[in-house]
N, C-alpha and C positions, 0 to 999 in steps of 0.2 A: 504494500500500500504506500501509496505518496501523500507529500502531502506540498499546496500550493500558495504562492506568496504574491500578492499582488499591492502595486505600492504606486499612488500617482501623487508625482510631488509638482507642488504649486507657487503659486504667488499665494499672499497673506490672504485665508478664504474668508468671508464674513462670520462673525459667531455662531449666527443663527442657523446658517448653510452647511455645517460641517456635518453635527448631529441628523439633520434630513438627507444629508447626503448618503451618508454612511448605512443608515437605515434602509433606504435605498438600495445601495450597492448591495448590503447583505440579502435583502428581497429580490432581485432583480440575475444575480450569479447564483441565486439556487435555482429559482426558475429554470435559468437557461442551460444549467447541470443536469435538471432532471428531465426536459425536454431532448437534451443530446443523449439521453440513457446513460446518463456518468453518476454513480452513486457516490454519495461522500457521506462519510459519519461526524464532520462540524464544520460550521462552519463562522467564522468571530471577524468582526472589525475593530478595526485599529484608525487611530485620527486626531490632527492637530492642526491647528490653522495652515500647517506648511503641504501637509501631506491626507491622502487619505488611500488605506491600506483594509486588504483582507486578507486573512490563512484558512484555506477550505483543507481540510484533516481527510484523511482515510480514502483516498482517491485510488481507483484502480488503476492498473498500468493500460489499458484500454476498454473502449468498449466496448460489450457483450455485442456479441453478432445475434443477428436479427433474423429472423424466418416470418414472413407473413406472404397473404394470401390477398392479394389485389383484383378488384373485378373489373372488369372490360366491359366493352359493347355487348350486346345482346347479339347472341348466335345468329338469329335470324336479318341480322343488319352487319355482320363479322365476315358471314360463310355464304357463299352461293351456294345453288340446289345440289349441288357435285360437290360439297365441300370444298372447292377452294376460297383462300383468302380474300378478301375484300382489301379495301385503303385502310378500313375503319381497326380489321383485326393486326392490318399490318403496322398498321400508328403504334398501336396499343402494345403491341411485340416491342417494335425498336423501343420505344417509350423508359419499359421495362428491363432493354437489354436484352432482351431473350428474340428467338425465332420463334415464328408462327405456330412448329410443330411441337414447340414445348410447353404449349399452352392446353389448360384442359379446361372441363366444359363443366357446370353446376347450376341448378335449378333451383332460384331462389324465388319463391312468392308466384310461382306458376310460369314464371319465365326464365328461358336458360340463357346464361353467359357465360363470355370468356372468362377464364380466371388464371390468373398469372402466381407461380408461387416463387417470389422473391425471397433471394438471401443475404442481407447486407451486414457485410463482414464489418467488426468494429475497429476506428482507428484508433490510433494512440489518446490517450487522455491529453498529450500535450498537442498534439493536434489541433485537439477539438475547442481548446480551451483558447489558445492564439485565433482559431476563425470568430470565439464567441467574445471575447474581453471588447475588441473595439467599438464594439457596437454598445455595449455596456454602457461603456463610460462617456459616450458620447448623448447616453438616458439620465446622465446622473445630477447636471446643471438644476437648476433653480429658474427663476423667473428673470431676474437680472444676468442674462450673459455678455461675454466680451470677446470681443476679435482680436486676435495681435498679427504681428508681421502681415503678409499678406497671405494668411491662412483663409480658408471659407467656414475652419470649423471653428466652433464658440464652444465656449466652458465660463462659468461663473467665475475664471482666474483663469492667467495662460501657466500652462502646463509648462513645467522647465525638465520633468526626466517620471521615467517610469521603468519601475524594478516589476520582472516577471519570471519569477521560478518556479519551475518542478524539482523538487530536493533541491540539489545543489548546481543543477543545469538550469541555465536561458530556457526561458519559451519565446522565440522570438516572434515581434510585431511590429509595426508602423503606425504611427499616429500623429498626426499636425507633428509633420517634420522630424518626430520625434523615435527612436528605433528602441524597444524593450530591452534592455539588459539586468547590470547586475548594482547598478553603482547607485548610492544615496545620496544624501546630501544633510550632516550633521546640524547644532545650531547655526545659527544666519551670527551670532555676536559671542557665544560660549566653546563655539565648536566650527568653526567654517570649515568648508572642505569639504571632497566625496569619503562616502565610508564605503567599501566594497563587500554589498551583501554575504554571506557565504549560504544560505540556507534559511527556510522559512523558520527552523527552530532556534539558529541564533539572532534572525530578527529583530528583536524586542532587545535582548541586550546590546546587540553590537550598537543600536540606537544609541541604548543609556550610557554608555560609553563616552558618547557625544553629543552631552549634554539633551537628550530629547525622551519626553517619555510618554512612549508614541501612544500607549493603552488610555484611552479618556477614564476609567474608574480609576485609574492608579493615582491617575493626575489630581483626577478631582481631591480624593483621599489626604492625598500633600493638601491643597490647598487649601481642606480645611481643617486642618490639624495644625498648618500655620497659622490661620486666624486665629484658630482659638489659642493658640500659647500667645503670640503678639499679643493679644485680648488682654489675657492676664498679666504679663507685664506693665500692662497701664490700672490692673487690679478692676476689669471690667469682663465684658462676654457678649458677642457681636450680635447684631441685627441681621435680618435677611439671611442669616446662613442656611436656611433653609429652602427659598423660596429659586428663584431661576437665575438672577445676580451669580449663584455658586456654578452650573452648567456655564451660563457666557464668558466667567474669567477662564475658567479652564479650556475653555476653546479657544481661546484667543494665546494662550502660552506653550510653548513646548519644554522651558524648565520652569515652573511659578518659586517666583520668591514673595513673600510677603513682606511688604514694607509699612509701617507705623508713620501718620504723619498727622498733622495738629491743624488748625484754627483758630480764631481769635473767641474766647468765651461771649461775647458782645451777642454775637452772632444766635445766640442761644434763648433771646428773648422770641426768633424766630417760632410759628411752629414747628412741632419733628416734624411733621410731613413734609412740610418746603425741605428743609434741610438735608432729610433723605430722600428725597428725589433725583433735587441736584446728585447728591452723591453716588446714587446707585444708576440712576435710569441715564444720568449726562456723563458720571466720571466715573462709574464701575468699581463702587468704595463699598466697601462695608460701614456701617455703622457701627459705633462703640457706646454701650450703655455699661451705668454702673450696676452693682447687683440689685437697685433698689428699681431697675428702668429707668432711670434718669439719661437721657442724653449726655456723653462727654464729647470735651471740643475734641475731640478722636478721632479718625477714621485710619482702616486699613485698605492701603492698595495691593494686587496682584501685580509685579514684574514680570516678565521674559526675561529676569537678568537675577542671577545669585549672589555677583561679584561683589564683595564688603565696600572695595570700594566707589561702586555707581551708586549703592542707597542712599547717602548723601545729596549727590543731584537729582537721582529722583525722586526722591521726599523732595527737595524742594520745587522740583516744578511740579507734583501734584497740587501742592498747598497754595503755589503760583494760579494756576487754574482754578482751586477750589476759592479761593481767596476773593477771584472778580467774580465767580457765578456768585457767593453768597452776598457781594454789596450788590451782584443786579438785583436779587429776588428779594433783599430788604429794600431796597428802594422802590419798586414795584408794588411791593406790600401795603408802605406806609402811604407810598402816594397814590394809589385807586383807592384809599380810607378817605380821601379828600370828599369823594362824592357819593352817596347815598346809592347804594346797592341798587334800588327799587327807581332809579334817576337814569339807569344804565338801558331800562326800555324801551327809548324812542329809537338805541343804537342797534337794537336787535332787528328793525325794520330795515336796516340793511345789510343782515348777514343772511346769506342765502341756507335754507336748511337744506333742496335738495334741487337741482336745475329741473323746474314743471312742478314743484308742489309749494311755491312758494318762500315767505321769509322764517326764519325764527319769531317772531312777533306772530306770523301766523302759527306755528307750532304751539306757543306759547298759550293763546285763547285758546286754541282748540284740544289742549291739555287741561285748560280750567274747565272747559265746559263737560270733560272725559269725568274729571274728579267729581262732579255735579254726577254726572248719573251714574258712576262705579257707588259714590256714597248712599246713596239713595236705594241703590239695588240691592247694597249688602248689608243698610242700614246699620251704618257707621253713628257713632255715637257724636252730639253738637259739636263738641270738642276737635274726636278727631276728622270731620268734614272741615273744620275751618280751617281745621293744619293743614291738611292734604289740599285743600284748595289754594293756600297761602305758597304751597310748596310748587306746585304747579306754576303761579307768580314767578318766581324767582329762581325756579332750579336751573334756567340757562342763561341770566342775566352774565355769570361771572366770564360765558365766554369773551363778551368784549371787554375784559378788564386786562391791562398791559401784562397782568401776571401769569394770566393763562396763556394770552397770545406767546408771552416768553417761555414759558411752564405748561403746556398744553398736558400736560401729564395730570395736573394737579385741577384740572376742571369737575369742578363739586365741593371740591376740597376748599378751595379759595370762596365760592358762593358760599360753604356755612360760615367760615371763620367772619367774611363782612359781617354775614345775618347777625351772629351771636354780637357782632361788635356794636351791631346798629340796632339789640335789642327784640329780636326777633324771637319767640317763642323757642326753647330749647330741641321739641319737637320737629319743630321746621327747619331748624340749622341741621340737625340730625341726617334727614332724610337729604338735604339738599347734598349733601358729603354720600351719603348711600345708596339714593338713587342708579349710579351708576355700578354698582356690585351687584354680582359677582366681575369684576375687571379681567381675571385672567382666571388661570385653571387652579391659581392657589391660593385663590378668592376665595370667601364666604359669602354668601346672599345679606340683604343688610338685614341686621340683626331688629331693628326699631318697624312698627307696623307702617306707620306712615311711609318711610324708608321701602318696606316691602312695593305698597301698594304704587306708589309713585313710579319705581323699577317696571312694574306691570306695563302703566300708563304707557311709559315714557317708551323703552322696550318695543312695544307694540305698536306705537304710531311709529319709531320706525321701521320695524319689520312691514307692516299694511302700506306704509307709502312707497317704500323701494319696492317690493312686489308688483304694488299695481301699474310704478313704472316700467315693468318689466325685465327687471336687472334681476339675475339670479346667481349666486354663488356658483364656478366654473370648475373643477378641477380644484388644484391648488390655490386660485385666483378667489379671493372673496373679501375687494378694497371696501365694503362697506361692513363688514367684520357683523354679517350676518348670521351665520351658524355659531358667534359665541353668545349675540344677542338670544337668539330663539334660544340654546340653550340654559341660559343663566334665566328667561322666560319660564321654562319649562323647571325649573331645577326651584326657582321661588314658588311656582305654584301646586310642584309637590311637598315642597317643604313648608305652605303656607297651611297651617290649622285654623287658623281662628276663622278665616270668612271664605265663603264658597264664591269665585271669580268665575264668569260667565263670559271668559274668552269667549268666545264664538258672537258674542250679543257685544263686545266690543269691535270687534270686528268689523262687526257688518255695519256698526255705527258709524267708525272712523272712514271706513268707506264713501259714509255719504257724505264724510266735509271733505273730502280729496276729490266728489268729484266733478265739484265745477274744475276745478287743475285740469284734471285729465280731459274734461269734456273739450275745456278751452287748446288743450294740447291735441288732441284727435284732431281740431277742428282747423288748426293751423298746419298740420300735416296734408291734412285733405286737401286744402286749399293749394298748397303747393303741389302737392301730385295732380290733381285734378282730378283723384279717383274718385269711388260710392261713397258717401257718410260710413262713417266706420259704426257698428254698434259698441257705444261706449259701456253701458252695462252690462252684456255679454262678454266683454272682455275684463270686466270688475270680478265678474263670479268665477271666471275662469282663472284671473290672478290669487281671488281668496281661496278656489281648490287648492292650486298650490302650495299655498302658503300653510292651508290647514294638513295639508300631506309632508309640509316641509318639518312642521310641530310634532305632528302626530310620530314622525318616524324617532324623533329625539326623547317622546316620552314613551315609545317603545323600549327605547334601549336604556332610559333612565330608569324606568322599572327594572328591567331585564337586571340593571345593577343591585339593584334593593334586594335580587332575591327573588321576585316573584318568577314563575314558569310562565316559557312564551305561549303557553296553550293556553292557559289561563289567562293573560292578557289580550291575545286573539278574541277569545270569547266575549271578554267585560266591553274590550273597546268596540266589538260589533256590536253592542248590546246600546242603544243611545248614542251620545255625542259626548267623548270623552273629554274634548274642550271646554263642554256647558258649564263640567264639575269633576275638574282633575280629585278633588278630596273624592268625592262620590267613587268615584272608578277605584280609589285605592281600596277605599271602605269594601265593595264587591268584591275584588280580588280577598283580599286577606280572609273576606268572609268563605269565598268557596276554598280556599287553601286548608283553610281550619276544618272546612264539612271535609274535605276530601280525605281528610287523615283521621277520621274520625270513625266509629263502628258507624255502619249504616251510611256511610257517606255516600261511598262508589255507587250503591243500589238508588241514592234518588238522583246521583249524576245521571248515571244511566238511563234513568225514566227521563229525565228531561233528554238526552240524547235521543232515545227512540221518536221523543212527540214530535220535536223539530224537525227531524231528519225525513218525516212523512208527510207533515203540513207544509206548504208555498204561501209564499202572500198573498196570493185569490182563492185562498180555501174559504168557503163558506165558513159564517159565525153563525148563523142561528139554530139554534136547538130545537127539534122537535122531539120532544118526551116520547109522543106516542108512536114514534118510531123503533125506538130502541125492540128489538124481540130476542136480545142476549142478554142474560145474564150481568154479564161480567160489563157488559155497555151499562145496564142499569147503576153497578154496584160501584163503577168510575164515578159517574153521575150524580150519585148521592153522597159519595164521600167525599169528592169535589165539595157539592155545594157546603155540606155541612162541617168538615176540617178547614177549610183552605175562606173560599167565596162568605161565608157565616161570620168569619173574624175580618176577613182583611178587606171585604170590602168589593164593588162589582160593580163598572160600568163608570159613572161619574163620581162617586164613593170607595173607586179603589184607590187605595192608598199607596203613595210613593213611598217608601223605608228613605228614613232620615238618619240612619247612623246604621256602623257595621251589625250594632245591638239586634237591631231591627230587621234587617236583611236575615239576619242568624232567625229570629223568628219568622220570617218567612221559609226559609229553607227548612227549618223543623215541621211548618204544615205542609208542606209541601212531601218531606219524608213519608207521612201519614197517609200519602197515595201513590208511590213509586209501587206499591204492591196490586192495588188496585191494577195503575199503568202497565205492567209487566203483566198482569192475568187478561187482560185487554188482547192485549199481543198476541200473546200464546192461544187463542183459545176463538180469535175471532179474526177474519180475514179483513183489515179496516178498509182498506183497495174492493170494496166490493164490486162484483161484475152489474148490479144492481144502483142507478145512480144514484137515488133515494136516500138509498141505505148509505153508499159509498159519501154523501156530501155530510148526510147526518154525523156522521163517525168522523169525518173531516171537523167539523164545525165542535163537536165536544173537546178534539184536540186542541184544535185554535184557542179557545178557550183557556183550557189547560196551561197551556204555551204561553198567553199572555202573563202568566205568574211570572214563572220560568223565565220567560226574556225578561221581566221586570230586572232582573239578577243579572243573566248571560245570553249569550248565544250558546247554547248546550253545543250543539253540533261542532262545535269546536273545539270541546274538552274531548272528543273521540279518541285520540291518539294515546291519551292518559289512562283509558280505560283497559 
């Protein structure tokens, strides 16, 4: 067995591109291993801003020869009435490699064909692997590529050299100018120079050799066992060491040193937020708190450099840089304090929210008038309507404030800290900061109600407006950073208990103040094509399908996280509109998960699978008693009415379950005729050859089934059964 080393070294690659890359490369070289019938037993990536590298483990020395059985043209369009060859049989020969007379004949599906029995012998692994790599790496770029010399091919950085071995031999290849061999390239300032691979298993050290430590977990590892000793040397313990700050330093270094650098204390009346932002999201610092959380004038940087003596200079031009960003963002602070938060309104009328749907000023009213009927519907308490509506006010004023336009990071963050300064309800400063969480993947949803509801709002007119303009998340491509929106949508309103949110009646609301926008946009399109009047509402509901299948797919899979089974979520979410009442749909689930595991459970799943599975939606509903001449049709009938229909209610009086509680009792009367439903079955043909009979038995089931669906789609728990 061999094993394989591949290593494409670069210009300095972005932080964010190295890790997708790599990810990549590992997805993309197995693929293309197991489509050439090359089996490998690992296969691991390696990567640093300079380079990005795999070793695919337990490789054969070639491979396996192949036998299969290829079909041809059909005999009767192959062979004339005398058996000879046609063009069609003779194509299909040469094609194959073979002669006509080595072909033989098989009757599949009533008709006989040629069939061809090929044997392709297998080449070498290192073969196969020089025809597949170039193609590889030429899939592995990003969104941002670059040309150099006068090459035609692009890479997210120009390629300076590429190592490709099988054990200790070249695989040799071409690529932009470049020919596969054996040679490296150490640090760029610790180590210059080529280092002459010898083998994919001294790889990794012969690296560290030279200064480079190509593994991203090893790297990471150092780096944060530096902070945290640096940390304590200042008798403190970092910020953000957690969060994705720790990934982007490491990809940006190939040996990390950590260096200690300072501040002026002054700087400290700031809030942390400002302070670590600059520092993390502009200058790639850690933060330094003391044991009690208190911000110290601290931070630590990551080098590319070890050397005792360059930490001196660079400590000082970190603190050089950090030095001007923190007098820009105090200056900015104190001077948009100059003008009243709420002053900043008339400037929103000229920031565009989305090109065709208007300004911010428009966004603005039609989030006040959102919080008017979200409060109303879920009967929100004086208090918190005034917040939520207050919050709606002002939650996008701080974009025109000099701090954000400078600090675009910190928009929510700046609108509370004015509000709390200019006396605004604690509440409403709260949410105005919250609003926009969950921010990233290592967010939490905001913790404050107001906070929650407002995220919804806000959330959701953007998602409804970008949609109904037509722009949809692409591939990798999604500049209106829509799939984190919907999710953090989805991820607040499973995690939201206290009020039931009738997305879907938002919706179709927000809908209707977009669409003079869009009618006025249809209508200046038309105009310049000269084509038909477009139907604008027709392409409204077809924008909100998507949009509800854009949701729906993300709180499939956010269940699917919780734990729940996808049978079980198939079933609930057919069952209603799981948008109306994301709580509702959990409630259902967790309630048939509980029946299922329960004695008696499977047998009323069952009963409800059987009823469904045989009623359509133009089954007759009405009952004719005196139809019934079975038994067991009778004895359905009456235990129906009297267990099930007698409590819970029939017709305009049946009752919707308002909590899991409740659903739980409905599933127990429902238990109380899975036996009836099963004696029904067994014992009486409900498909009667008799229509009569056949609608009547139809119409007791419908019936039945309306319990049943009340809960689920039974027919979809099938698979569990």
């Amino acid at each position: 067995m061999a094993n394989y080393l591949l290593e494409i070294g670069t210009e300095e690659l972005p932080a964010d591109h190295v890790g997708e890359a790599l990810e990549r490369l590992e997805t993309l070289l197995g693929d293309a291993l197991r489509q050439a019938n090359l089996s490998f037993q690992g296969i691991k990536t390696y990567g640093t801003p300079r380079r990005l590298a795999v070793i695919v483990t337990g490789l054969p020395d070639k491979q396996e020869t192949v036998h299969k059985k290829v079909k041809g043209p059909p005999v009767k369009s192959a062979l004339d009435a005398s058996g000879k060859p046609l063009p069609p049989a003779q194509g299909f020969a040469a094609k194959q490699g073979l002669k006509v007379e080595d072909l033989s004949q098989e009757e599949i599906g009533g008709v006989t064909y040629l069939m061809a029995n090929v044997t392709i012998a297998g080449q070498s692994s290192s073969n196969v692997i020089a025809e597949i790599i170039p193609a590889i790496i030429g899939q592995l770029s990003g969104e941002r590529l670059m040309r150099w010399s006068d090459l035609e091919f692009k890479f997210s950085r120009p390629i300076r050299w590429i190592v490709s071995l099988m054990d200790k031999s070249i695989v040799p290849f071409s690529l932009a100018n470049l020919t596969a061999g054996r040679n490296s390239f150490g640090h760029r300032i610790l180590a210059p120079g080529t280092i002459e691979i010898t083998s994919p298993e001294t790889y990794i050290e012969q690296l560290k050799t030279k200064k480079v430590l190509v593994d991203k977990e090893d790297r990471q590892k150092v780096v944060a066992e530096q902070v945290v000793a640096r940390c304590k040397e200042l008798k403190g313990q970092p910020r953000q060491l957690k969060g994705s700050l720790l990934s982007e330093v490491t990809n940006i270094t190939e040996w990390p040193a950590a260096v200690i650098g300072s501040f002026a204390e002054e700087y400290l009346d700031l809030p942390d937020t400002l302070i670590e932002t600059i520092m993390v999201h502009h200058q790639r610092y850690f933060p330094v708190e003391d044991t009690n959380g208190k911000l110290l004038p601290n931070f630590i940087s990551i080098a590319n450099n070890d050397l005792k003596e360059a930490e001196p200079q660079i400590r000082a031009g970190n603190e050089r840089v950090l030095r001007a960003r923190l007098a820009d963002g105090r200056f900015f602070y104190f001077d948009d304090q100059k003008v009243k938060l709420s002053d900043h309104k008339k400037d929103l009328g000229q920031l565009t929210f989305h090109e065709g749907l208007g300004t911010y000023l428009d966004k603005q009213q039609r989030l006040v008038d959102a919080a008017k009927l979200l409060g109303n519907d879920i009967s929100l308490s004086s208090e918190q309507k005034i917040c939520l509506e207050r919050t709606m006010e002002l939650l996008k004023l701080d974009l025109v404030t000099s701090l954000v336009r400078e600090l675009p990071e910190l928009q929510g963050f700046v609108g509370s800290w004015y509000a709390l300064k200019q006396s605004e309800p604690p509440q409403v400063a709260a949410a105005i900061a919250s609003h926009y969480a969950p921010r990233s993947t290592d967010d939490n949803i905001p913790a404050d109600v107001v906070g929650r509801l407002s995220a919804v709002l806000d959330k959701l007119d953007n998602l409804t407006g970008v949609f109904l303009l037509g722009k949809r998340p692409t591939g990798s491509s999604d500049p209106y950073i829509l799939r984190r929106q919907a999710q953090g949508l989805i991820d607040i309103l499973v995690e939201e208990k206290q009020y039931r949110i009738n997305t879907t009646k938002l919706m179709d609301w927000l809908s209707t103040q977009f669409y003079p926008y869009l009618e006025e946009r249809a209508a200046r399109r038309n105009k310049d094509a000269k084509g038909a009047k477009p139907d604008v509402q027709a392409q409204i509901d077809k924008d909100l399908r998507d949009l509800r299948e854009f949701l729906l797919l993300r709180l499939k899979t956010k269940l699917i996280d919780n734990g729940f089974k996808k049978e079980t979520i198939e079933a609930v979410m057919s069952s209603g509109d799981p948008l109306a009442d994301v709580t509702d749909v959990i409630e259902r689930l967790s309630c048939l998960e509980e029946v299922m595991g329960e004695n008696g459970g499977i047998e009323v799943v069952r009963a409800g699978v059987r009823v469904g599975n045989i009623i359509s939606a133009d089954s007759p509903e009405i009952v004719n008693e005196g139809l019934f001449g079975e038994e067991s049709e009778k004895a359905l009938w009456q235990s129906f009415n009297k267990e099930v229909v007698s409590v819970w209610g029939n017709g305009a009086t049946l009752k919707k379950p308002a909590s899991k509680d409740e659903y739980r009792q409905l599933m127990k009367l429902l238990s109380k005729i899975a036996q009836p439903i099963d004696r029904l079955f067994d014992e009486v043909l409900v498909n009667d050859p008799d229509k009569a009979k056949r609608d009547n038995r139809h119409a007791l089931l419908k019936n039945v089934d309306r319990y049943f669906k009340t809960v689920a789609d039974f027919p979809k728990l099938q698979p569990l059964l």
